[in-house]
C-alpha distance (Angstrom), angle and dihedral (degrees) to the residues before:
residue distance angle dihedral
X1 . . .
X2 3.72 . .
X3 3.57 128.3 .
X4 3.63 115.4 -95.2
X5 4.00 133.0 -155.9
X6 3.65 110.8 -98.0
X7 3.43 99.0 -151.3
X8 3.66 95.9 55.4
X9 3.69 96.0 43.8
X10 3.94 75.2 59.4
X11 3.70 98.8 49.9
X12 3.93 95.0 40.4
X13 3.56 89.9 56.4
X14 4.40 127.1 62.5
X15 3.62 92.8 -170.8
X16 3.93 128.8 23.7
X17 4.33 82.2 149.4
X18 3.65 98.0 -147.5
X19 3.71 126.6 1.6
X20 3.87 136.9 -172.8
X21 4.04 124.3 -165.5
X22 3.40 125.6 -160.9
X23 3.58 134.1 -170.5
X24 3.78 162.1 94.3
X25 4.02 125.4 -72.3
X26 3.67 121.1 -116.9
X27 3.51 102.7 -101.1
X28 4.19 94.1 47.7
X29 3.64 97.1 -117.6
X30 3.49 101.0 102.5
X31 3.80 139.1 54.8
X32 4.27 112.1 -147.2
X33 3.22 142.3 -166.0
X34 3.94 142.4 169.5
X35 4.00 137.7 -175.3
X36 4.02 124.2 -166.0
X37 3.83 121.9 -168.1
X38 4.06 119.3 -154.5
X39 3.36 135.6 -176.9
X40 3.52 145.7 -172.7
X41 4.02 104.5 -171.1
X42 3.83 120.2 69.4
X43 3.82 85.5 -115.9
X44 3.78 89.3 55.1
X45 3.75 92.4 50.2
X46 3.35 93.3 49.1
X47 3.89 105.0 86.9
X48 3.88 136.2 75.6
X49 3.78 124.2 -164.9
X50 3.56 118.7 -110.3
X51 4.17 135.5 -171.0
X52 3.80 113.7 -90.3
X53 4.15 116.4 -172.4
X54 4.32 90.8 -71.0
X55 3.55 94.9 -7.7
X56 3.89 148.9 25.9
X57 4.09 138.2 -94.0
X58 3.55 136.1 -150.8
X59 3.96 117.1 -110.7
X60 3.57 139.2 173.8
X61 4.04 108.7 -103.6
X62 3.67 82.7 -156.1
X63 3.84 114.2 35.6
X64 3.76 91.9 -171.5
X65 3.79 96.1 58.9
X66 3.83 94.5 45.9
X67 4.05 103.3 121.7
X68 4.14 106.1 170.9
X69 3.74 113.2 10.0
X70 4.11 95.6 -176.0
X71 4.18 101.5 92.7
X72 3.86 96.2 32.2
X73 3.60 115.1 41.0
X74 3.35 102.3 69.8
X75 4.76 133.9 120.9
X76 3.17 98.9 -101.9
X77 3.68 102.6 -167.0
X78 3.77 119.6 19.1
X79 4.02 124.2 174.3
X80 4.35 120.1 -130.9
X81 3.71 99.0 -172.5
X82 3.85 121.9 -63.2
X83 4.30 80.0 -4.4
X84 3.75 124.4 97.1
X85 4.01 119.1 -160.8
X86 3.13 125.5 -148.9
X87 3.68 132.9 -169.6
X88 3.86 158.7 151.4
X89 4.02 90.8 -132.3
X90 3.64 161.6 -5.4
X91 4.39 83.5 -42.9
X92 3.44 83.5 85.8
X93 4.34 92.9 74.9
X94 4.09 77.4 38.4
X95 4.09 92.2 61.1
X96 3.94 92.7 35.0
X97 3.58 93.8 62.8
X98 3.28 102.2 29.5
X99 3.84 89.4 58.4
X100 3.84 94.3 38.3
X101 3.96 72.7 64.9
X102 3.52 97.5 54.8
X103 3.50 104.4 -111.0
X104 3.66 118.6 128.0
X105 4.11 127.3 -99.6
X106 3.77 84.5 -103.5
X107 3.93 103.5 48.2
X108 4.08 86.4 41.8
X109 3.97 86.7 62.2
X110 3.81 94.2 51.2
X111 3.90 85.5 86.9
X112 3.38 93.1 66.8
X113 3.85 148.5 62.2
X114 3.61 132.0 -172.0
X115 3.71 126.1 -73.1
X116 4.20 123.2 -53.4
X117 3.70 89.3 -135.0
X118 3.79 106.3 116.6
X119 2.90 137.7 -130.9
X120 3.59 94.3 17.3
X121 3.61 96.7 47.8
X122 3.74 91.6 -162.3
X123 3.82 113.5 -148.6
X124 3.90 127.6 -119.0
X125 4.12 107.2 -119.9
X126 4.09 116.3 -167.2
X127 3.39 135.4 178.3
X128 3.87 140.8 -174.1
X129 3.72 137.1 -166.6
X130 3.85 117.4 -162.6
X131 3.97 115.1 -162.4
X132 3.32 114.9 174.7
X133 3.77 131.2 135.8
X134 3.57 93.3 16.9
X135 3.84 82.0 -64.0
X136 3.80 131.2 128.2
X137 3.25 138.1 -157.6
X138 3.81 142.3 127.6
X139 3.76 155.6 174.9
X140 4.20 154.2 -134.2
X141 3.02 139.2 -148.8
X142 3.86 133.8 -178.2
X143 4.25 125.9 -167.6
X144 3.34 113.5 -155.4
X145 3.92 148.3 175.8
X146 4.11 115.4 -116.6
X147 3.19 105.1 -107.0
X148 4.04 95.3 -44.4
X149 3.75 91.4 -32.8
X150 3.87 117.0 131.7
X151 3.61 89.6 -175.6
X152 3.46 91.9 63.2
X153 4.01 121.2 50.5
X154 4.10 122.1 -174.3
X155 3.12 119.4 -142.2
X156 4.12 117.2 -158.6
X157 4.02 127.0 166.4
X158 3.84 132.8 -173.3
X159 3.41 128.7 -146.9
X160 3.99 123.5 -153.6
X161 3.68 121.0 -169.7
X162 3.43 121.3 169.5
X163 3.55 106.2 7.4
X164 3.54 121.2 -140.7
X165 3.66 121.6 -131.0
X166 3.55 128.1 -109.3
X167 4.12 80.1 23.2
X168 4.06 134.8 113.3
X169 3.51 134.3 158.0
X170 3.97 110.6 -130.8
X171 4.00 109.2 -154.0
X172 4.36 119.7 -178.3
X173 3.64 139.5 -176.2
X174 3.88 97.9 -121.8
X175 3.77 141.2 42.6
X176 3.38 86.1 -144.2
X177 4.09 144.9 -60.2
X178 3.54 113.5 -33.7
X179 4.19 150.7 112.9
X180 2.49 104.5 -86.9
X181 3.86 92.8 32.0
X182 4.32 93.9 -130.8
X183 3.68 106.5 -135.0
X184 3.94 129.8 -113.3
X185 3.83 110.6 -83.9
X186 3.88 133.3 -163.5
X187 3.53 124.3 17.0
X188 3.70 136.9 -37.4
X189 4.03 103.1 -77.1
X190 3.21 124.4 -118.5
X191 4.02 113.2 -123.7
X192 3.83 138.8 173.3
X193 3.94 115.8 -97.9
X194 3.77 106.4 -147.9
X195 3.68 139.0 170.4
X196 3.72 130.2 12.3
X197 4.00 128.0 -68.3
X198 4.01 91.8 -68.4
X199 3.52 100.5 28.9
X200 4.09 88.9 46.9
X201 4.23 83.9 41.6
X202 3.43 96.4 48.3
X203 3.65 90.9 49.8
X204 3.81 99.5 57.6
X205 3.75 93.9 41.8
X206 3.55 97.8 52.1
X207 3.67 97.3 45.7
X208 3.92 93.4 54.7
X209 3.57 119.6 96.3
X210 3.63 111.8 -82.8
X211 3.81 95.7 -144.6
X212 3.92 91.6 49.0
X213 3.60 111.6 40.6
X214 3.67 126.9 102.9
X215 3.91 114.0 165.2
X216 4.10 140.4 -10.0
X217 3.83 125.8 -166.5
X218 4.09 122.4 -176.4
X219 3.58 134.9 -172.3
X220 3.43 136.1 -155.1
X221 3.86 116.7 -166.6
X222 4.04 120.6 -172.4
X223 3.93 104.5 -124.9
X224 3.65 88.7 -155.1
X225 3.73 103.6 47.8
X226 4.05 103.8 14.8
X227 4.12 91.5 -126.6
X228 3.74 111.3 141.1
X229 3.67 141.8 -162.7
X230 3.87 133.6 -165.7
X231 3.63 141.7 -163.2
X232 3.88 127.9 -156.8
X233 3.70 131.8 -150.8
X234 3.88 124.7 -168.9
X235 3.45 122.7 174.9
X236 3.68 87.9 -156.5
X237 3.66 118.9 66.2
């Protein structure tokens, strides 16, 4: 599979839902990582990301108009160490303890299926970056109904070892818009990593759909020393 262009798999698409990139920058030095939120109901479009001890949280930008809190209040990204998880829901607390436990990203997923929101059935996407050592690597993972099944959940995980630079692998909830929304197919795709945290930031949130986008967080984690830093978009201030 070749690599394709983040920002126009972006542009050329309304409504991936969620999304999660993962990947190395261009000149090797330094592990990335960014997570959009969509939505398409007012109670969907009401949230902003916010900081949370190492990582960030969901919350309603306006408490008042918050209608079902269950799918979309959630920590997205939480940190375990020298491992940063990354998620599109409450799976991430399910990963975190499970791997404060010692069980591995996969086994800590087995708990769980995708989302109870017929008919859409919306799959559970994780991620994980390990950097440790001044090594890198990291992984995916996507839960997802057969074909429209919920009696049947597939379970598929993705391995990265030795990253290479200028490289991600871009993995999203949805095909594309639809009812039912279809889910995301195939593997993670592979995509070029370019720029540095506000170039690479500026990028993703500008090539989103400006009716559909809600929030973006990236990270940028030093492979050599393990110091981070973060930016956070919110399309409601």
């Amino acid at each position: 599979m070749y690599m394709k262009n983040l920002e126009q798999e972006l542009k050329e698409n309304a409504y991936p839902g969620r999304g999660i990139v993962i990947g190395e920058s261009r000149d090797g030095k330094t592990a990335v990582t960014a997570y959009f939120i969509m939505g398409r109901s007012s109670n969907s479009r009401n949230r902003v990301f916010v900081e949370d001890g190492n990582g960030i949280r969901t919350q309603a930008f306006d408490p008042a108009k918050l209608e079902d809190p269950s799918l979309i209040i959630y920590a997205p990204v939480r940190v375990l160490g020298n491992k940063t998880i990354v998620t599109n829901g409450d799976q991430t607390d399910t990963i975190y303890e499970g791997m404060d436990h010692q069980l591995t990203f996969e086994q800590s997923l087995r708990s769980r299926e995708f989302e109870p929101d017929a008919p859409n059935y919306t799959p559970r996407i994780s991620g994980v970056l390990h950097v440790e050592n001044q090594k890198y690597s990291y992984a995916m993972s996507i839960l997802k109904s057969n074909q429209g099944n919920p009696d049947s959940c597939l379970r598929f995980t993705f391995a990265y070892e030795n990253p290479v630079p200028g490289m991600g692998h871009f993995i999203h909830t949805y095909m594309h818009d639809g009812n039912p929304l279809p889910s995301f197919e195939g593997e993670p795709k592979p995509v070029e990593i370019e720029g540095n945290i506000d170039e690479f930031t500026d990028k993703v949130w500008n090539s989103l759909n400006e009716d559909n986008k809600v929030s973006l967080f990236v990270r940028f984690i030093d492979i050599e020393t393990g110091k981070w830093e973060s930016r956070i978009v919110n399309k409601n201030k």
